[in-house]
C-alpha positions in Angstrom: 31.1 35.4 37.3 27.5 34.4 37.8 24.9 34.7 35.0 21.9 36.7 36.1 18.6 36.2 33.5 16.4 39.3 33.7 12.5 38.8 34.6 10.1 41.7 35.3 10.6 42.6 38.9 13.4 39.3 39.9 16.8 39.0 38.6 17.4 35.3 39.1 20.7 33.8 39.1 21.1 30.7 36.7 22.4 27.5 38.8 24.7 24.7 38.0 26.9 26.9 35.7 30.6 27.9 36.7 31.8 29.7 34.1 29.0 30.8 32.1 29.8 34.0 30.3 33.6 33.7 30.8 35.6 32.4 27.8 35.6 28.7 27.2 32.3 28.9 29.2 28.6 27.6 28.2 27.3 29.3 25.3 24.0 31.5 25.3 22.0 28.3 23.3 23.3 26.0 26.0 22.8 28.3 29.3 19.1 28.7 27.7 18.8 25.1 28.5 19.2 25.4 32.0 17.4 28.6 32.4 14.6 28.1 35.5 12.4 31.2 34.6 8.8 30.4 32.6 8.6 32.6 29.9 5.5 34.6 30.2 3.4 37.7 29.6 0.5 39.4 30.5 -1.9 39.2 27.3 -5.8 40.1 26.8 -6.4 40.3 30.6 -4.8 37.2 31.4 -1.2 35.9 31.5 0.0 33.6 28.8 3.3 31.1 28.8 4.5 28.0 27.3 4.1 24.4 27.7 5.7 20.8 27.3 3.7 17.7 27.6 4.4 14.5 28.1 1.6 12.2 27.3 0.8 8.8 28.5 2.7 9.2 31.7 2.5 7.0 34.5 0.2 10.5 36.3 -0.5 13.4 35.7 2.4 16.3 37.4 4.1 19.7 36.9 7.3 19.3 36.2 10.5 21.9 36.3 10.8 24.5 34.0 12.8 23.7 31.2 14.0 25.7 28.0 11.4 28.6 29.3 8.4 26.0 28.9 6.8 24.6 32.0 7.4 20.5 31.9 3.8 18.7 32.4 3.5 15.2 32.6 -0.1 14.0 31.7 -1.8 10.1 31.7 -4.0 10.7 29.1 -3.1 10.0 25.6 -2.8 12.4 22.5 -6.1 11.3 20.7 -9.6 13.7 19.8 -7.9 16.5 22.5 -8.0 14.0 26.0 -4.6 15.1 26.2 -6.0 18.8 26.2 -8.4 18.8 27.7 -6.6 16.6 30.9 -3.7 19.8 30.9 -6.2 22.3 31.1 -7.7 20.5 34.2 -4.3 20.0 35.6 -3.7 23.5 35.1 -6.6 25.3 36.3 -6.8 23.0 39.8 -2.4 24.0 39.8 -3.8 27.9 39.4 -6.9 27.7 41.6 -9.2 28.9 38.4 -11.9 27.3 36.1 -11.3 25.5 34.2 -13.1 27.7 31.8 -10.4 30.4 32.5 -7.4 28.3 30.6 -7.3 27.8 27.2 -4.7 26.2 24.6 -3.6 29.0 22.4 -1.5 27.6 20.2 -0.2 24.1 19.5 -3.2 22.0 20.0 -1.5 19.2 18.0 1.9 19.5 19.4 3.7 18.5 22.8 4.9 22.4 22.5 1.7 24.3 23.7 0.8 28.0 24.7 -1.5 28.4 27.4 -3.6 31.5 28.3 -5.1 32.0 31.8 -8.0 34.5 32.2 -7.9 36.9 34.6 -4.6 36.0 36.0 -1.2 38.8 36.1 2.4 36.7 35.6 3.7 37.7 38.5 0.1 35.7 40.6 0.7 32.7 37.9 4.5 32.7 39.2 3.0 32.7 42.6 0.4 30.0 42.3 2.5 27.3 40.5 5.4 28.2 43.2 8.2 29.3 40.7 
């Protein structure tokens, strides 16, 4: 029995997990952990989804999706927004916007961040970050 997670327009089967949903299988809070799709949604013209940053890095990357949260990887450190500010860049050159276009919506102040992209539908975000 494969597990099948529901996104607008894809159903995408979950990898890595025999037995999910059977008895004795991963439960729901565990297969969430391994679930590949970004959770996001079209919002005031643009598209918004969460974040997970990882500051002082060795460089700045995209990494997997994890927990519904795109993984990002960033050199600068957490201090008077250079952390921010260095995700937004990363961001916008990923999407192919300005960087005027992305903005942190929530979370400023945490590794756990909402981003908003202007002008952008999910499905083209999906498309441009090649998930």
């Amino acid at each position: 029995m494969a597990l099948i997670a529901y996104r607008p327009g894809k159903n995408v089967i979950l990898p890595g997990l025999p037995g999910a949903g059977a008895p004795g299988g991963p439960s729901l809070a565990r297969i969430s952990r391994y679930n590949p799709v970004l959770a996001i949604k079209a919002q005031d013209g643009g598209a918004s989804f969460n974040v997970r940053v990882v500051p002082r890095a060795a460089r700045d990357q995209l990494g997997p999706v994890q927990e519904g949260a795109l993984s990002v990887r960033l050199g600068a450190p957490p201090v008077e927004g250079a952390a921010n500010a260095a995700l937004v860049k990363l961001i916008a050159k990923a999407l192919e916007v300005a960087k005027g276009r992305v903005r942190v919506i929530a979370g400023e102040h945490s590794r756990q961040k909402r981003l908003w992209v202007e002008g952008l539908e999910p499905d083209e975000v999906l498309r441009r970050l090649g998930l």
